[in-house]
C-alpha positions as CSV (number, residue, x, y, z in Angstrom):
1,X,4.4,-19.2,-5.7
2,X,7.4,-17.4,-4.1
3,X,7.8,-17.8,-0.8
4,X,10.5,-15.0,1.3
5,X,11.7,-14.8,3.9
6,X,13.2,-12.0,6.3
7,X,17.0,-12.1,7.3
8,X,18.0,-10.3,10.4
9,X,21.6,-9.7,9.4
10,X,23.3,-7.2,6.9
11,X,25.1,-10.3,5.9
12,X,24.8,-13.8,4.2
13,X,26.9,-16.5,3.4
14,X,25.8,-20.1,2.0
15,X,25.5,-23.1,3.8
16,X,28.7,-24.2,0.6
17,X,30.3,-21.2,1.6
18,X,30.6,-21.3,4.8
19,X,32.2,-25.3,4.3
20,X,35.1,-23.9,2.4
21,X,35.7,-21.0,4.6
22,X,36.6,-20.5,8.0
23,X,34.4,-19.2,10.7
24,X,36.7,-16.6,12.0
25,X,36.9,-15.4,8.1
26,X,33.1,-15.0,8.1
27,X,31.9,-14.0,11.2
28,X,32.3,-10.2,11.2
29,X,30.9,-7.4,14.4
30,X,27.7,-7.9,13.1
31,X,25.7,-11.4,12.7
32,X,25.4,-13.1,9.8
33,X,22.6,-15.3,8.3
34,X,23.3,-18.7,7.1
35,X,21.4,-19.9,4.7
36,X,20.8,-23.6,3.4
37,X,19.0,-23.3,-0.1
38,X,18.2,-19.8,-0.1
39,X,16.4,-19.9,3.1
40,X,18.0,-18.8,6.4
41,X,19.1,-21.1,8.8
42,X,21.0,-20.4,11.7
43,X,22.9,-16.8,12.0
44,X,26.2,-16.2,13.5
45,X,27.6,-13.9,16.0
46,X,30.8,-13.0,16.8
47,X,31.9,-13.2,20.5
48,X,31.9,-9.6,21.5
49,X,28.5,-9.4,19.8
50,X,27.3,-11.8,21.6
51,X,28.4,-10.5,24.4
52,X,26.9,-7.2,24.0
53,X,23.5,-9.3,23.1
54,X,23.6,-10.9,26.6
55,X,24.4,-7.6,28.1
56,X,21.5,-6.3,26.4
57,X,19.5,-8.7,27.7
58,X,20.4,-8.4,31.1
59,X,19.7,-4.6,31.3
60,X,16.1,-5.2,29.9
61,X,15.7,-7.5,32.5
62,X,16.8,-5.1,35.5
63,X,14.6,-1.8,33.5
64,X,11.3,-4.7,33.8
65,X,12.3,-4.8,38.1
66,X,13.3,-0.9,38.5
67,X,9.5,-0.4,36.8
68,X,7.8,-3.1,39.3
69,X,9.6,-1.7,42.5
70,X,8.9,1.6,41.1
71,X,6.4,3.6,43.6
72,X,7.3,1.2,46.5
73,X,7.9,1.8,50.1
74,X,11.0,4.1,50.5
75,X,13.1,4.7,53.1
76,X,15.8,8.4,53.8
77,X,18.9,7.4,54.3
78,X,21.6,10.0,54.8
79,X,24.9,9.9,53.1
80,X,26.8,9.8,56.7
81,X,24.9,6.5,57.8
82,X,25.8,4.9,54.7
């Protein structure tokens, strides 16, 4: 029985590989999968993708509280009093 499975990168490198090599000469702008006997195991991100990630994150967060306040209680304002 063959068992798969998915890899959420474009990208692999062996749990061997990645021993010999260094991190900074593997990691790339897109994540890679790590895998440890054909299987992955942990994937890595560079900083600025990471970053991005979290930013990603944050605005999916703040889109889930614009849609619950959405249809509140409003109040004019006009530019002057601000």
């Amino acid at each position: 029985m063959t068992i798969t499975h998915k890899i959420y990168a474009p990208a692999t490198v062996s749990m061997t590989d990645l021993r010999r090599a260094s991190i900074a000469d593997i990691v790339s702008d897109s994540p890679v999968a790590v895998l440890n006997h054909n299987k992955p195991a942990a994937y890595l991100l560079s900083a600025n993708y990471y970053e991005a990630l979290l930013d990603q994150v944050e605005n999916i967060e703040l889109s889930k509280i614009v849609r619950e306040r959405r249809g509140g209680k409003t109040v004019k304002v006009s530019l002057d009093d601000l």
